[in-house]
Backbone as ProteinMPNN parsed JSONL, in Angstrom:
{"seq_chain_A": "XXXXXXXXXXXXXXXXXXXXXXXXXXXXXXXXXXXXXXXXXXXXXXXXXXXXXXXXXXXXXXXXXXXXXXXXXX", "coords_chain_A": {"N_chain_A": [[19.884, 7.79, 3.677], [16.953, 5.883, 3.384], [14.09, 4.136, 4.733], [11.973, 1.708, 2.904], [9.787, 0.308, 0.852], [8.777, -2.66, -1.128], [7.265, -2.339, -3.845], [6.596, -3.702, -6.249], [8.137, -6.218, -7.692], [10.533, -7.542, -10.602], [12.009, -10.698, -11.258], [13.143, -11.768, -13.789], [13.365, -9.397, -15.328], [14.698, -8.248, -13.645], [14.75, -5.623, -12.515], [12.811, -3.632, -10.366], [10.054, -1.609, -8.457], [10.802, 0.815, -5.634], [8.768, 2.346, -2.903], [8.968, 4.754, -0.798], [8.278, 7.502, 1.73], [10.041, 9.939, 0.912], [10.153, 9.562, -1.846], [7.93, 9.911, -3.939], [5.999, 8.584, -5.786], [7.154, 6.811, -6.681], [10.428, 4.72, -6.898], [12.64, 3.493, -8.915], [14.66, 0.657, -9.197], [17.191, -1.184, -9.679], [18.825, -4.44, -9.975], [21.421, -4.633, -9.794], [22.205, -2.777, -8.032], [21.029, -3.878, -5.853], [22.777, -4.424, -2.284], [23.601, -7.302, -1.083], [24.852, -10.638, -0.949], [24.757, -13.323, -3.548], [22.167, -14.539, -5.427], [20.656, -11.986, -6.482], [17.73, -10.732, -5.527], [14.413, -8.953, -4.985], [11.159, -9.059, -2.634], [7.786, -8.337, -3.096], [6.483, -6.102, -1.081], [8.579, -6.271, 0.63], [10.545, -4.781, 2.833], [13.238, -2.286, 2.737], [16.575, -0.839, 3.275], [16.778, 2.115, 1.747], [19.099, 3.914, -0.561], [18.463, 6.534, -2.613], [18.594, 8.651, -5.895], [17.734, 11.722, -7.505], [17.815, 12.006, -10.712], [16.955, 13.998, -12.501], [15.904, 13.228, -14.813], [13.855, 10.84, -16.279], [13.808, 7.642, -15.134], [12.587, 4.648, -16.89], [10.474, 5.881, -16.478], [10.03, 6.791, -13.952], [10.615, 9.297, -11.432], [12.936, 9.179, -9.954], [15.618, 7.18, -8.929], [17.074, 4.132, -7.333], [20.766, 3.895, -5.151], [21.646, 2.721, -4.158], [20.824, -0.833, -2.752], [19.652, -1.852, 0.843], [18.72, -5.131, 1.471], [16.222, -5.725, 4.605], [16.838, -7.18, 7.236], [14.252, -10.126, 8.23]], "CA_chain_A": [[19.249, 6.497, 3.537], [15.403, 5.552, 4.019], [13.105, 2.837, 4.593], [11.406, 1.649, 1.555], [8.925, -0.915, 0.637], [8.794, -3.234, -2.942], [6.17, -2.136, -4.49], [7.085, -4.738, -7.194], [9.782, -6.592, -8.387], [10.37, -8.684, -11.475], [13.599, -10.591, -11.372], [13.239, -11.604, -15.319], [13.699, -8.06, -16.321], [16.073, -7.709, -12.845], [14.255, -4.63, -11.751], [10.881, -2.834, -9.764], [9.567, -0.08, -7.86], [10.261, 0.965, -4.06], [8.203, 3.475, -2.225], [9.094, 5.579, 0.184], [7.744, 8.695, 1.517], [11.059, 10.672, 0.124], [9.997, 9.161, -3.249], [6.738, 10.329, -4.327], [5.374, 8.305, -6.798], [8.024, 5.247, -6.925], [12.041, 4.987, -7.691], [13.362, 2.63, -9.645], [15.73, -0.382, -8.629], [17.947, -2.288, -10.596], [19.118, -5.869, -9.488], [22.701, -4.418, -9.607], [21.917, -1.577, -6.913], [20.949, -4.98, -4.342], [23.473, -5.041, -1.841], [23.566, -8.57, -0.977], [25.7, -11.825, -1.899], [24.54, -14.451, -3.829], [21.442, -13.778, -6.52], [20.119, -10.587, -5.983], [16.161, -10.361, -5.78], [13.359, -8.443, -3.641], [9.851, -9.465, -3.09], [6.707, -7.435, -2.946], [5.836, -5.953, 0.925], [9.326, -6.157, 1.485], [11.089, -3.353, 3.551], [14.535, -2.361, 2.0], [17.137, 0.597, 3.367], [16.894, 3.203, 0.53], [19.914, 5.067, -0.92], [18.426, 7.321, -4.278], [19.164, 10.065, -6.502], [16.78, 12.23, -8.501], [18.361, 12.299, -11.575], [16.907, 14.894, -13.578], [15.183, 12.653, -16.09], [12.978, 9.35, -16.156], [14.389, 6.166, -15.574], [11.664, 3.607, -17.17], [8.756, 6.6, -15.974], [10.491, 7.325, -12.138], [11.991, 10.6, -11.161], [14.204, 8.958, -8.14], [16.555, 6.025, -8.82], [18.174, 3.781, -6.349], [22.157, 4.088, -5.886], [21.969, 1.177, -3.07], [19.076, -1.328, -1.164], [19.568, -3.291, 1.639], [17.195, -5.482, 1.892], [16.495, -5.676, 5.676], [16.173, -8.842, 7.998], [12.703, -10.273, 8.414]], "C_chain_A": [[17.874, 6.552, 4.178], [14.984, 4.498, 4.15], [12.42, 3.295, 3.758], [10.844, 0.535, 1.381], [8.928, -1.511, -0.735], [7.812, -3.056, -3.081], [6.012, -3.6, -5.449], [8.606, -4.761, -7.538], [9.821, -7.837, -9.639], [11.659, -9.187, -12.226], [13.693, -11.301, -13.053], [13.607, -10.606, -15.858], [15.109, -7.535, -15.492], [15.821, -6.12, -12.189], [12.838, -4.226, -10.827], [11.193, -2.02, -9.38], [9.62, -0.049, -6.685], [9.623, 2.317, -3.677], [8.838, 3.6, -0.919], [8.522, 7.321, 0.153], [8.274, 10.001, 1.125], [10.915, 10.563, -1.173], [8.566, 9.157, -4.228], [6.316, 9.196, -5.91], [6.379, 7.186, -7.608], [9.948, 5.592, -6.922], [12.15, 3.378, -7.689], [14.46, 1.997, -9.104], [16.013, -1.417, -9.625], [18.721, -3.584, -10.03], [20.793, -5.584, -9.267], [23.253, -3.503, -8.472], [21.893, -2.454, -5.104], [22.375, -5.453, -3.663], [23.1, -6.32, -1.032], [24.424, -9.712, -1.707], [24.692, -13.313, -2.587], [23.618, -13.762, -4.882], [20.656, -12.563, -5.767], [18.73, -10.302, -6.715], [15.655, -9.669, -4.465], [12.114, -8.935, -3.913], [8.744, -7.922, -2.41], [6.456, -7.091, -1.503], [7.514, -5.796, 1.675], [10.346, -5.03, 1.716], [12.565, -3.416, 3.503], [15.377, -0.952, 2.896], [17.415, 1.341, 2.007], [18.098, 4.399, 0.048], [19.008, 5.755, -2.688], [18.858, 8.22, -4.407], [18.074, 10.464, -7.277], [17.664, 12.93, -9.219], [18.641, 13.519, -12.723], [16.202, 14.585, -14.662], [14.645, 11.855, -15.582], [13.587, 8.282, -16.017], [13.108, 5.4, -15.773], [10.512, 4.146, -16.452], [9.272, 6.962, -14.746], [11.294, 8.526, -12.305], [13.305, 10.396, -10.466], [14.633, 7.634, -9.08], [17.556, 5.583, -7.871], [19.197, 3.649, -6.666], [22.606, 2.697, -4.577], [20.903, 0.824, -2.204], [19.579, -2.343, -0.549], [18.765, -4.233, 2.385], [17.697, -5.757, 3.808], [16.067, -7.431, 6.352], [14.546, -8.921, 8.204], [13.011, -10.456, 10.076]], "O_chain_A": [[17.636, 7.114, 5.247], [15.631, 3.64, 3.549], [12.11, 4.466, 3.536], [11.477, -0.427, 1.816], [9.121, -0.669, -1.612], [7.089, -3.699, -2.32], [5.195, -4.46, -5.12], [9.591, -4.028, -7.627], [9.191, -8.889, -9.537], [12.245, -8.689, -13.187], [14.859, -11.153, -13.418], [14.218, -10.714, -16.922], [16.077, -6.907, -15.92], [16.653, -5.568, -11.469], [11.854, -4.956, -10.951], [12.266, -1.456, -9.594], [8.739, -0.701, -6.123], [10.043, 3.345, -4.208], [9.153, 2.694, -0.147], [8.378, 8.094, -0.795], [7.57, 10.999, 0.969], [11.498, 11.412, -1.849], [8.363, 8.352, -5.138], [6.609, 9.576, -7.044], [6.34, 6.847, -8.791], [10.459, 6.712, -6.947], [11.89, 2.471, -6.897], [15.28, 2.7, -8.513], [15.284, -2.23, -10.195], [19.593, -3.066, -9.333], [21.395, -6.375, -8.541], [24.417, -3.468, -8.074], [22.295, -2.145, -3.982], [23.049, -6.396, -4.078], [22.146, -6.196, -0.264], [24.639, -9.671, -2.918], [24.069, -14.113, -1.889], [23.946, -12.657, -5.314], [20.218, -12.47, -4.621], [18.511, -9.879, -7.851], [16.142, -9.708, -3.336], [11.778, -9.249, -5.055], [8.947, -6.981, -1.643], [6.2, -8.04, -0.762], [7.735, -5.384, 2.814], [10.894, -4.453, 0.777], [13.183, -4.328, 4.051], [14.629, -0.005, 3.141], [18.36, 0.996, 1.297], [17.955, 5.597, 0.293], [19.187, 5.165, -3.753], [19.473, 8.848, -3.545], [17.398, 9.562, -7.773], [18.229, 13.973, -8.892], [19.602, 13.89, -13.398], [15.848, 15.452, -15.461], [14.721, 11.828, -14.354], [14.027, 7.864, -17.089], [12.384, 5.439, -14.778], [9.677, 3.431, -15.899], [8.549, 7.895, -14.398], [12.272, 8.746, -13.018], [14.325, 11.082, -10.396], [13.838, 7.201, -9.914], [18.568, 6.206, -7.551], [19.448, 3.371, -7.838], [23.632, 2.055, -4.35], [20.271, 1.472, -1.369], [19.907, -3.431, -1.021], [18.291, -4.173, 3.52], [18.828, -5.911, 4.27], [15.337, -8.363, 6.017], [13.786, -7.958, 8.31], [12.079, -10.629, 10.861]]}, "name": "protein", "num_of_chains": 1, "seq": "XXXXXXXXXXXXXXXXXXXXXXXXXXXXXXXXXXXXXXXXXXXXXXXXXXXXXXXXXXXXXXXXXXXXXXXXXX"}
């Protein structure tokens, strides 16, 4: 697990992009990956714990995809 920042997020589509410095150039997060209860969104700036996987392929242009984020307390 890492710390990870939202690059973006756009809960209409239900996904964005976190950075971390394990993740060169973004990984991908899906609204189903957010552990958390209730609706599951992130906002921009905000600092998430990072589980990914580098898949082997692209998800939507990313090499890395998250497999769990928790977003963290402010």
């Amino acid at each position: 697990m890492v710390t990870a920042t939202v690059r973006e997020w756009n809960d209409e589509e239900g996904w964005g992009v976190l950075d971390s410095a394990e993740t060169p150039g973004g990984c991908f997060g899906h609204y189903s990956d957010i552990r958390a209860a209730g609706f599951r969104t992130l906002s921009a700036g905000q600092r998430v714990d990072l589980t990914w996987e580098a898949p082997g392929f692209q998800q939507d242009g990313y090499d890395y995809r998250a497999l769990s984020i928790v977003p963290r307390a402010v």
